[in-house]
C-alpha positions as CSV (number, residue, x, y, z in Angstrom):
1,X,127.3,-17.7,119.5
2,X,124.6,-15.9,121.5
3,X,124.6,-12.3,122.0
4,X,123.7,-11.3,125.4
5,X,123.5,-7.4,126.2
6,X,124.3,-6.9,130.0
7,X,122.5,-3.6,131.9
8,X,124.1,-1.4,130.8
9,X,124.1,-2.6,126.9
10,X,120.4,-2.8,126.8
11,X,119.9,0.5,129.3
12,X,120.4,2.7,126.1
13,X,116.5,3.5,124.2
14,X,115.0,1.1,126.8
15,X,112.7,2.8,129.1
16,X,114.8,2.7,131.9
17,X,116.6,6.1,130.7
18,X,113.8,7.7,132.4
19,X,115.0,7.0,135.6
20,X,118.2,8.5,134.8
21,X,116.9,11.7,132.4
22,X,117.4,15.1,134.1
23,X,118.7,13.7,137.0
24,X,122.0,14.3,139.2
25,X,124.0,10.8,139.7
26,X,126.5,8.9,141.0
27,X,128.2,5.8,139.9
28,X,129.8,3.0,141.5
29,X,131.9,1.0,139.2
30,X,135.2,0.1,138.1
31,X,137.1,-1.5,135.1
32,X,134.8,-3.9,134.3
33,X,132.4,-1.3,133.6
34,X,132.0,-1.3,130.0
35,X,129.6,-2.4,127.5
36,X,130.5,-5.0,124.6
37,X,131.7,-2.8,122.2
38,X,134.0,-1.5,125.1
39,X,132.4,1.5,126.2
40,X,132.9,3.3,128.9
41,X,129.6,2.8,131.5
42,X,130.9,6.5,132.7
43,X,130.6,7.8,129.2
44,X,127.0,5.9,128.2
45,X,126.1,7.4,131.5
46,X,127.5,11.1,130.7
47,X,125.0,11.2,128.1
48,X,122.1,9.9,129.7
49,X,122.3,11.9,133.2
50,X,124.4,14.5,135.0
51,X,127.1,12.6,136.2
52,X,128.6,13.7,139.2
53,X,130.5,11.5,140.6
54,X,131.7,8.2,140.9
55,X,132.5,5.5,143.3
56,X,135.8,3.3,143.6
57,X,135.3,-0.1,145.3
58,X,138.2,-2.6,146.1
59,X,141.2,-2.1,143.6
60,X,140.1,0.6,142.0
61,X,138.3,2.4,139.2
62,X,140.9,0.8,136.9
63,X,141.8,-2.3,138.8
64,X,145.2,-1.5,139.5
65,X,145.1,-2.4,143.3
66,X,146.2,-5.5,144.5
67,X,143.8,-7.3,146.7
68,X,143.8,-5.7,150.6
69,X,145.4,-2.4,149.3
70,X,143.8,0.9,150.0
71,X,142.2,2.7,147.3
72,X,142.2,6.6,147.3
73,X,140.4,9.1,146.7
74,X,141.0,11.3,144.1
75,X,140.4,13.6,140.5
76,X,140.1,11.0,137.8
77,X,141.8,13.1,134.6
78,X,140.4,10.4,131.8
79,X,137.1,10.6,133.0
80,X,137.1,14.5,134.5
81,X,135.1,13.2,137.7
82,X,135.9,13.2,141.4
83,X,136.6,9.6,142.4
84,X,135.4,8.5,146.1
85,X,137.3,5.8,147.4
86,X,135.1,3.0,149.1
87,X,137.7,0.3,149.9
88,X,140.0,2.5,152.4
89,X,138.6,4.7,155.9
90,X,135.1,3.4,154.7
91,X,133.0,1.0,152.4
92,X,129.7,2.8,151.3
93,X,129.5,6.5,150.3
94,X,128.3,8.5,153.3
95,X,125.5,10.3,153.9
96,X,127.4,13.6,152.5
97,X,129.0,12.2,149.5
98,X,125.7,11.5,148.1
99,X,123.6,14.6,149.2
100,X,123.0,16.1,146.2
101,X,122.2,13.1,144.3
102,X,118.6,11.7,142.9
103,X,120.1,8.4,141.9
104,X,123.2,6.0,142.7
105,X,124.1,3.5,140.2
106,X,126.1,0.6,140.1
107,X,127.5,-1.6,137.2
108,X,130.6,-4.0,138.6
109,X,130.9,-7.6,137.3
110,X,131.1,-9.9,140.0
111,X,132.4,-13.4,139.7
112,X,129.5,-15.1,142.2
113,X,131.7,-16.2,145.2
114,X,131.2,-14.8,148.5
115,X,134.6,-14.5,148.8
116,X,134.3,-11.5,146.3
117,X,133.8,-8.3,148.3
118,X,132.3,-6.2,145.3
119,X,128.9,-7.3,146.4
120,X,129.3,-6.5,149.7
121,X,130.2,-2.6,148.1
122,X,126.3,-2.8,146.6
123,X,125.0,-4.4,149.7
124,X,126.3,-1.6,151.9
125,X,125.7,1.4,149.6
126,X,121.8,0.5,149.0
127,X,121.3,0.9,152.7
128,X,123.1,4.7,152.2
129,X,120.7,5.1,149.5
130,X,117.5,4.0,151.4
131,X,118.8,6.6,154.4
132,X,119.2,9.6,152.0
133,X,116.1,8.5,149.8
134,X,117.0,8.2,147.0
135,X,117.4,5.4,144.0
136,X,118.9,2.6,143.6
137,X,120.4,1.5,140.2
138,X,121.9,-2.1,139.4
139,X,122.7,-2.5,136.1
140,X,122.7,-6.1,135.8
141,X,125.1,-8.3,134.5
142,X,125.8,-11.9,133.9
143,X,126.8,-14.7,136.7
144,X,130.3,-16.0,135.5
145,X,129.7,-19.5,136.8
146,X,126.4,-19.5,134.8
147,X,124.1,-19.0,137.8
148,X,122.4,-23.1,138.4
149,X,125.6,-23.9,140.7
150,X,124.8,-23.1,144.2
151,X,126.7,-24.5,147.1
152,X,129.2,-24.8,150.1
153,X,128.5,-23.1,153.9
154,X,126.4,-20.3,154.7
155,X,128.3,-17.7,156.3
156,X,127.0,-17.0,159.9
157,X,126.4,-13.4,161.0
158,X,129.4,-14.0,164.1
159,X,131.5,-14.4,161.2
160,X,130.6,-11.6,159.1
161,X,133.3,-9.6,157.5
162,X,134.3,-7.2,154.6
163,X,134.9,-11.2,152.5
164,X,131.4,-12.6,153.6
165,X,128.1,-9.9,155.0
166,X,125.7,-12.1,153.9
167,X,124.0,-15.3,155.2
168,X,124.7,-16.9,152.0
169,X,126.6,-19.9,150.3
170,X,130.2,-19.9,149.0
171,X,129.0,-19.9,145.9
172,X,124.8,-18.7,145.6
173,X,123.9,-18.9,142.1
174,X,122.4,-15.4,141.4
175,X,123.5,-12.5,139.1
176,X,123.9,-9.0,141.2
177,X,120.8,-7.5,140.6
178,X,119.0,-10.8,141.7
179,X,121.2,-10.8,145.0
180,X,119.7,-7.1,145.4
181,X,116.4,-7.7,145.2
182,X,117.7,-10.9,147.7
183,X,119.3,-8.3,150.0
184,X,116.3,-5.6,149.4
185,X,113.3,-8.1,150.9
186,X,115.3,-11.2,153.1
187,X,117.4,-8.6,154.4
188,X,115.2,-5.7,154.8
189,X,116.8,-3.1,153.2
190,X,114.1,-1.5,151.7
191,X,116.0,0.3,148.9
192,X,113.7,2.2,146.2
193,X,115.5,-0.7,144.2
194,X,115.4,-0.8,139.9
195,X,117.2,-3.3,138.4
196,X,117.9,-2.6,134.7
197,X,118.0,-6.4,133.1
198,X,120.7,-8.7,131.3
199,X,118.5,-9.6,127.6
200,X,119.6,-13.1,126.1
201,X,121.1,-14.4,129.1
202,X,120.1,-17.6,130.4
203,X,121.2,-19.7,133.1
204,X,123.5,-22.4,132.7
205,X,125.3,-20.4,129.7
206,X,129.0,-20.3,129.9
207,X,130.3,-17.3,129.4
208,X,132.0,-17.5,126.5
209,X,128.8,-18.6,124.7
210,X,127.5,-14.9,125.6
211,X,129.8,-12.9,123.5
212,X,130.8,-10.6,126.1
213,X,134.1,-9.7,126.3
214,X,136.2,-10.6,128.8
215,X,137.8,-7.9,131.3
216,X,139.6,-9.1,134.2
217,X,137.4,-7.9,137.3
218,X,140.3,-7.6,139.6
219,X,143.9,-8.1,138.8
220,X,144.1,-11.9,139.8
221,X,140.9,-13.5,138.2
222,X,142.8,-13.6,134.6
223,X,139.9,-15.9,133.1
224,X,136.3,-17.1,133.8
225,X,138.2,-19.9,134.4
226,X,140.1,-18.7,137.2
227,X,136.7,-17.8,138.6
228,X,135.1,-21.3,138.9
229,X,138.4,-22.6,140.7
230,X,138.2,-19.3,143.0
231,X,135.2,-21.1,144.4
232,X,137.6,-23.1,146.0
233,X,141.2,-22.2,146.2
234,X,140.3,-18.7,147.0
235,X,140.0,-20.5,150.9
236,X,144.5,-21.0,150.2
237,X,144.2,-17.0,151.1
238,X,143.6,-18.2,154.9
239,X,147.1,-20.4,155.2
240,X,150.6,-20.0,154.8
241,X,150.3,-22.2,151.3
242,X,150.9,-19.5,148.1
243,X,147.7,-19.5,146.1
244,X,149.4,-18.4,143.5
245,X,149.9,-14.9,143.1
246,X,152.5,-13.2,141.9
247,X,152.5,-16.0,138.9
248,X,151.1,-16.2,135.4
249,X,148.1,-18.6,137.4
250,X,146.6,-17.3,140.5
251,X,144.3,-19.3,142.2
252,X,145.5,-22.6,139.9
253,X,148.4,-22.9,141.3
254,X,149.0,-23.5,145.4
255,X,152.0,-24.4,146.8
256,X,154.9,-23.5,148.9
257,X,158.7,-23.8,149.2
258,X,158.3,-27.2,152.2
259,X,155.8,-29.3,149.3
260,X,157.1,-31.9,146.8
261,X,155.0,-31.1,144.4
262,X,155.2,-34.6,142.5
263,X,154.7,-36.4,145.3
264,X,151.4,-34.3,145.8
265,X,149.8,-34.4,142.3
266,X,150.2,-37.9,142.7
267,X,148.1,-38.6,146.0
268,X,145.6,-35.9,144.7
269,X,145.5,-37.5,141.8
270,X,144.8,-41.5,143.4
271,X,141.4,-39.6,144.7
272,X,140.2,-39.5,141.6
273,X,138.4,-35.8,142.4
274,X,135.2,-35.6,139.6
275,X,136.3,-33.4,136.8
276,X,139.6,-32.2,138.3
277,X,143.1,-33.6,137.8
278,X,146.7,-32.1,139.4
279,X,149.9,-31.6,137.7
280,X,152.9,-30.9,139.8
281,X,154.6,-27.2,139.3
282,X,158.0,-25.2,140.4
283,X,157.7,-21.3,140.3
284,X,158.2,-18.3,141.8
285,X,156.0,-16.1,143.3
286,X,156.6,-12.2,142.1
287,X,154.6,-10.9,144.7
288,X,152.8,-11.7,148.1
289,X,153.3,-14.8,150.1
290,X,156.9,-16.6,149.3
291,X,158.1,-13.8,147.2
292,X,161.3,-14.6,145.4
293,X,161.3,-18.2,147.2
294,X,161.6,-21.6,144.9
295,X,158.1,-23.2,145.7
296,X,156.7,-26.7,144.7
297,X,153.3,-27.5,144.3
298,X,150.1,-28.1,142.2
299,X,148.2,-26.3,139.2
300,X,144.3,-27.8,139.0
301,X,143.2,-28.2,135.9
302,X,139.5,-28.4,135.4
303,X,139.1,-31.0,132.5
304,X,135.1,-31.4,132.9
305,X,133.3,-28.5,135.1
306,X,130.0,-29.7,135.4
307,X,131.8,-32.5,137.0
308,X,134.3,-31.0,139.0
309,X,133.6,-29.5,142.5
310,X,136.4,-26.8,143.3
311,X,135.5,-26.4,147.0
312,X,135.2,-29.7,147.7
313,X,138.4,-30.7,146.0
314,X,140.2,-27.6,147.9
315,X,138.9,-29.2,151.0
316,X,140.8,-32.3,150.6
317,X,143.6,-30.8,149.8
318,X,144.2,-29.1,152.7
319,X,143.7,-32.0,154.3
320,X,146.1,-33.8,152.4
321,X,148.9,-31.5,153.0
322,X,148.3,-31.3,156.4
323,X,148.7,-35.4,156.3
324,X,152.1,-34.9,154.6
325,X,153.2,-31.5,155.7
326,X,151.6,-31.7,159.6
327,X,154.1,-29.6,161.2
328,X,154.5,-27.2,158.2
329,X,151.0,-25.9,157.1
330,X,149.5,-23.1,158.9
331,X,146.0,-22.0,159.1
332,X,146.1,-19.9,162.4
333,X,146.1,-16.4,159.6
334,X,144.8,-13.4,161.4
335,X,142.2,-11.3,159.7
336,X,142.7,-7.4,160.3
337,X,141.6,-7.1,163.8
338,X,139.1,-9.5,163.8
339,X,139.1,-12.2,167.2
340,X,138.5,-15.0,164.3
341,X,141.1,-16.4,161.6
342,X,141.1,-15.4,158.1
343,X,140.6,-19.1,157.1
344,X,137.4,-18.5,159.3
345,X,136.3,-15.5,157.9
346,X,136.5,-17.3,154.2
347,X,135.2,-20.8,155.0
348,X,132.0,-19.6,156.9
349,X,133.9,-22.0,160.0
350,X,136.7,-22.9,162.1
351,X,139.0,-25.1,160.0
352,X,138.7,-28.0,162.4
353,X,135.3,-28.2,161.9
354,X,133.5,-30.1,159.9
355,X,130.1,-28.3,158.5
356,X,127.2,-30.1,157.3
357,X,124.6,-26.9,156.0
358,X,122.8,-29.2,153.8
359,X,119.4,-28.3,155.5
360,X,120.4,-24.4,155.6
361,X,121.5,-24.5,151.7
362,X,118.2,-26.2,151.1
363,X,116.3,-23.0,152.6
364,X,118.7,-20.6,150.9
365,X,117.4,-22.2,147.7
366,X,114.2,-21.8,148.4
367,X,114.4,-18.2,149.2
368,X,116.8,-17.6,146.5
369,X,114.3,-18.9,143.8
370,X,111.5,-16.0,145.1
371,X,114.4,-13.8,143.0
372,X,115.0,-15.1,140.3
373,X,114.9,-12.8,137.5
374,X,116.2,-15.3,134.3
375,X,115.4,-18.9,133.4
């Protein structure tokens, strides 16, 4: 098994302490935030820096919070630092939170979906940091999906929302501190932008062969291989079908209390989907949408994933249920106080319409590949 050190693994001796020595800094981060021998990034930090502060993005510090809740501000007792909520009355530190600092840091795992509004937390607080003049810090870590798969529609800016600020794909292939440097030249940012490097990670790797360990980046992404059907099924979020939380297998299973769920797995399953197969499922949701309700539907299981295409497969679906189901499935899901759907504000496009972006994912590639950072 390869060992892969992520940013903040290799920061230690390398000479990117010196960007942090003698310097006042603050830290956006959360759970995930550790390095493989289970570290603390706060406590590698704490001896590296004068750590001031710290930044919470969407549920949490600690990952506690479910998906849309607010996260407060607060006095973190384990880690004896202020905590400044950035998922709640605003997104990026402001101009005052981060007065005093010389550097702002951040070390989140992100699943690569654009769906995935941790990147959008980055995106957001390197422009703060390019207004108060000071540094920005990625520590870099690996891209869950293995950073060669790049596809589905490229979000367009009248669409833009707190689930998809960026003219990019679905899914666009890049680690976070490559999407910075992205962000810091196609998007003109202009941050005074380090990133601090993964070592012995290449592209393609799964990421099990890196010998990380696994930590759940928010509370329903159980697995890495939740993550590569999120690419997908994380679109259920814009309908009245349960994607599955509240059960043991978010974003596996979708279904609701009107399916037959054999009946389903069956037609999925005369499509013959690449690398995917269906398996009909009763449960229960715990939580969120269909709570206590008896529901019927479908688990995907990913037998071959170089094979299998998520998105696609989640695409006809939907169509499939609304062939069965026409008068039952709902996609007309509000998104806070947006004019557009939630389904919309996922999908990068109305649901009735079909997309063709081959030409525009070609281009994204191309400008993509100018960031590159690992083979």
């Amino acid at each position: 098994m390869s060992i892969v050190q992520n940013g903040i693994d290799y920061l230690k001796g390398s000479p990117f302490e010196e960007n942090l020595k003698g310097k006042k800094v603050g830290l956006i981060t959360n759970v995930t935030g550790l390095t493989k021998e289970f570290n603390s990034s706060v406590s590698v930090l704490d001896e590296l820096c004068d750590l001031t502060i710290l930044f919470a993005p969407e549920h949490g510090i600690r990952g506690e919070a479910q998906a849309g809740e607010d996260v407060a501000s607060y006095f973190d007792p384990y880690f004896s630092k202020k905590v400044i909520s950035l998922y709640g009355d605003k997104r990026a530190p402001s101009l005052e939170d981060i007065k005093e600092l010389d550097v702002l840091v951040y070390d989140i795992q992100d699943i690569g979906s654009r769906y995935y509004t941790y990147i959008y937390t980055m995106y957001l607080s390197m422009k703060v940091a390019k207004e108060a003049d000071i540094q920005f810090i990625v520590l870099d870590r690996v891209d869950v999906l293995g950073g060669n798969h790049v596809f589905g529609h490229l979000m367009p800016e009248a669409y833009f929302s707190f689930v998809g600020m960026l003219p990019i794909p679905n899914v666009y292939g890049m680690t976070v501190g490559e999407l910075a440097y992205f962000c810091n030249e196609e998007l003109a940012v202009q941050a005074d932008l380090v990133v601090v490097p993964i070592k012995g990670w290449k592209r393609g790797m799964t990421f099990e062969e890196t010998g990380l360990p696994w930590v759940m980046p928010s509370p329903n992404i159980p697995t890495p291989e939740t993550a590569w059907l999120y690419t997908g099924t994380c679109l259920i979020e814009g309908t009245n079908l349960s994607e599955g939380r509240g059960t043991t297998k978010p974003f596996e299973i979708i279904g609701a209390p009107f399916i037959n769920g054999t009946k389903l797995a069956e037609n999925l399953n005369e499509l013959s989907l690449p690398g995917i197969k269906f398996r009909p499922v009763f449960f229960t949701p715990t939580f969120s949408k269909h709570q206590g309700e008896a529901c019927e539907g479908v688990q995907c299981h990913v037998f071959d994933k170089e094979k299998s295409e998520p998105l696609d497969a989640v695409y006809k679906l939907l169509r499939m249920i609304q062939e069965m189901y026409p008068d039952q499935l709902e996609v007309k899901i509000p998104f806070e106080t947006s004019p557009h759907l939630f389904f919309t504000h996922l999908a990068g496009h109305p649901y009735e319409v079909s997309m063709d972006d081959e030409e525009l994912v070609i281009e994204f590639k191309e400008k993509r590949s100018k960031y590159l950072l690992y083979k």
